[in-house]
C-alpha positions as CSV (number, residue, x, y, z in Angstrom):
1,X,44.5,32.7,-42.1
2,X,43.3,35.3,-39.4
3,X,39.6,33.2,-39.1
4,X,40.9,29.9,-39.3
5,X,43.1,31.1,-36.2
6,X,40.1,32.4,-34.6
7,X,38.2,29.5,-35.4
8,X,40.4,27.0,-33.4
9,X,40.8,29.0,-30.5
10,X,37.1,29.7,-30.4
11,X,36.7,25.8,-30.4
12,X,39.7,25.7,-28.0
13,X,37.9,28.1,-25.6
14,X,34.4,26.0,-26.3
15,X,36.7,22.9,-25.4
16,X,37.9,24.1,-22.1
17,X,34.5,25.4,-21.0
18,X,32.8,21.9,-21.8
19,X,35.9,20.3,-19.8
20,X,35.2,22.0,-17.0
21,X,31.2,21.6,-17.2
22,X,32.0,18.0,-17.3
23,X,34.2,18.1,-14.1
24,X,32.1,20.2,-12.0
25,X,29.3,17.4,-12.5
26,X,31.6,15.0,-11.3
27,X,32.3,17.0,-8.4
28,X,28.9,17.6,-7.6
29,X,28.5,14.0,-7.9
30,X,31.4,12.7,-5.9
31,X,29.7,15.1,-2.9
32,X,26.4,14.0,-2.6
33,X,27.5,10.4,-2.7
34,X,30.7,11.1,-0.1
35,X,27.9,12.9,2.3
36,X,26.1,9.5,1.5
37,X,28.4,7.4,2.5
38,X,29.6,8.9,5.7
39,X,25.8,9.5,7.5
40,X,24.4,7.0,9.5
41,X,22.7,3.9,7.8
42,X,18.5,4.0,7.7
43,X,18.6,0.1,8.1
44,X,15.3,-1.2,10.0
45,X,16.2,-4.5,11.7
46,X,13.0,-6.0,10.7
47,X,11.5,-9.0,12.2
48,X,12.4,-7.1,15.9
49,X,11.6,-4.3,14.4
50,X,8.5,-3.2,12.5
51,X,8.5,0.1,10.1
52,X,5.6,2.8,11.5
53,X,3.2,3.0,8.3
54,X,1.5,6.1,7.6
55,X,-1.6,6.8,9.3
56,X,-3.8,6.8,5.5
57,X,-2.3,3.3,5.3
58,X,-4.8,0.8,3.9
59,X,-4.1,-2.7,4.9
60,X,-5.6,-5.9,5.4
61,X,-9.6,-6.4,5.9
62,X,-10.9,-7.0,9.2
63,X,-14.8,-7.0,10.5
64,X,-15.9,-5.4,13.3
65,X,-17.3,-7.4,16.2
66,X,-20.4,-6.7,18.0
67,X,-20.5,-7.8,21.9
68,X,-21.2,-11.5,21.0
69,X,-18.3,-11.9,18.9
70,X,-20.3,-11.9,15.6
71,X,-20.1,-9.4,12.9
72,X,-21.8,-6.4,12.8
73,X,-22.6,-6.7,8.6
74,X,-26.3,-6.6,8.3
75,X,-25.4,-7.7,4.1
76,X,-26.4,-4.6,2.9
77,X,-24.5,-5.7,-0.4
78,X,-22.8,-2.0,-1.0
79,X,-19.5,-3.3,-0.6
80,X,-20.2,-5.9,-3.3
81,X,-21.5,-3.2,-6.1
82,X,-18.7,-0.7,-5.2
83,X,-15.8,-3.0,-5.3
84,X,-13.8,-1.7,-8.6
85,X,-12.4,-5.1,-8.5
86,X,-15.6,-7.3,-7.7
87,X,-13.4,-9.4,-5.3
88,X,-16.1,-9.7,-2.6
89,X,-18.3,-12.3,-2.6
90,X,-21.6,-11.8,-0.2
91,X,-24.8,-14.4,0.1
92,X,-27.0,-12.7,2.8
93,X,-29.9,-14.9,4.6
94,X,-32.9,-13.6,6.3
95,X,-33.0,-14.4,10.1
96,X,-36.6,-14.8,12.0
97,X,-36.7,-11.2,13.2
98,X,-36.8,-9.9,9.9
99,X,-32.9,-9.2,9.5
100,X,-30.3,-9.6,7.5
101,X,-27.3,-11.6,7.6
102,X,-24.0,-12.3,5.8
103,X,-24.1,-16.4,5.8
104,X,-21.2,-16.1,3.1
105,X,-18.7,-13.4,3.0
106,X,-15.5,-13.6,1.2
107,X,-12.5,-11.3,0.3
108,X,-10.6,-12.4,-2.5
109,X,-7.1,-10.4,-1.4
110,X,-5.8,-11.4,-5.0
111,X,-7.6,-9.3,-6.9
112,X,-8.3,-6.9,-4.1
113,X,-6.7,-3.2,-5.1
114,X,-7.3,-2.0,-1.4
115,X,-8.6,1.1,-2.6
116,X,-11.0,1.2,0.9
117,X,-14.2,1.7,-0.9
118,X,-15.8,-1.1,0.8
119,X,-15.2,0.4,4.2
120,X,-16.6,4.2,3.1
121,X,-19.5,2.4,1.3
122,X,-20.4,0.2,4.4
123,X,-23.6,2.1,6.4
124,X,-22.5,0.3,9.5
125,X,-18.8,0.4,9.7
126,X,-18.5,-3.4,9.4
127,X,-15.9,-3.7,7.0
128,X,-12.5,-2.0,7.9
129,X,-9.1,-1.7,6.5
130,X,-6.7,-2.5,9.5
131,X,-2.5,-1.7,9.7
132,X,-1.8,-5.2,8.9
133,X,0.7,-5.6,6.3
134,X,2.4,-9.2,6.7
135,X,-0.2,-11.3,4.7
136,X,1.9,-14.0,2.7
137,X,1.2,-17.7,1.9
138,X,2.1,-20.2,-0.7
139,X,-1.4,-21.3,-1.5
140,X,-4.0,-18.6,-3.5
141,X,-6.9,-20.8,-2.0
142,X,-5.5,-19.5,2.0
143,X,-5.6,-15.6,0.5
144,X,-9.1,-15.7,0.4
145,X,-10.6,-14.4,3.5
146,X,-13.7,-15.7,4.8
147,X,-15.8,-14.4,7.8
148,X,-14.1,-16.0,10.3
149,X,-10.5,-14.9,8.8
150,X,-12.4,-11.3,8.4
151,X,-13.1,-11.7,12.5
152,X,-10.0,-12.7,13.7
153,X,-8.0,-10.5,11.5
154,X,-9.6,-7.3,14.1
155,X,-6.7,-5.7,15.8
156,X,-5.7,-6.2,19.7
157,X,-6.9,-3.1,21.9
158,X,-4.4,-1.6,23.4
């Protein structure tokens, strides 16, 4: 009779304690999302406003001019054997002075992870990674980036 007393107020006790476990989360709860919802919103009004991206931030391919406007890619090919991806495309020609030069160069961004290796691989710093991120269209074809695309895509100097 004495243990079956002491049996239900030990689950009793064990009752009370996991009661107030239970509440205490709630509270704890109930604070962080009352501190939540009286701080000041973190809302970016986004087309007048843009977001600041990080300085590592790897966007949208652009190719360096040199002072005729042309690229400075001398189609070394590097980019296209350490692409993870294989998205470029790169059919180099032979000009009379003995040079190479990129007569096709193509970026699908498809299949493109932006993992920047094309830029470290590049001997010349031709290929860059710019801060771009608004890049949308309806058609896959227009995602491709050609040479020109790959030109005009170089940001404004400030």
């Amino acid at each position: 009779m004495v243990i079956s007393l002491l049996t239900g107020i030990w689950w009793f006790i064990k009752g009370i304690g996991l009661l107030l476990a239970s509440v205490f989360a709630l509270l704890k709860g109930l604070r962080l999302t009352f501190t939540k919802f009286f701080s000041r919103p973190v809302t970016i009004q986004y087309p007048e406003k843009k977001r600041a991206v990080a300085p590592r931030w790897r966007g949208i391919h652009y190719f360096k001019s040199d002072e005729k406007g042309d690229t400075c890619c001398v189609a070394c090919g590097l980019c296209v054997v350490i692409c993870p991806s294989q998205c470029i495309r790169l059919v180099a020609v032979e000009l009379d002075g003995g040079e190479r030069y990129p007569e096709i160069y193509e970026i699908n961004t498809v299949r493109c992870i932006y993992c920047g290796m094309c830029a470290e691989a590049c001997p010349v710093n031709a290929i860059k990674l710019g801060r771009n991120y608004e890049f949308v269209d309806y058609q896959r074809a227009n995602l491709v980036l050609d040479k020109g695309r790959l030109l005009a895509n170089a940001p404004k100097e400030v």
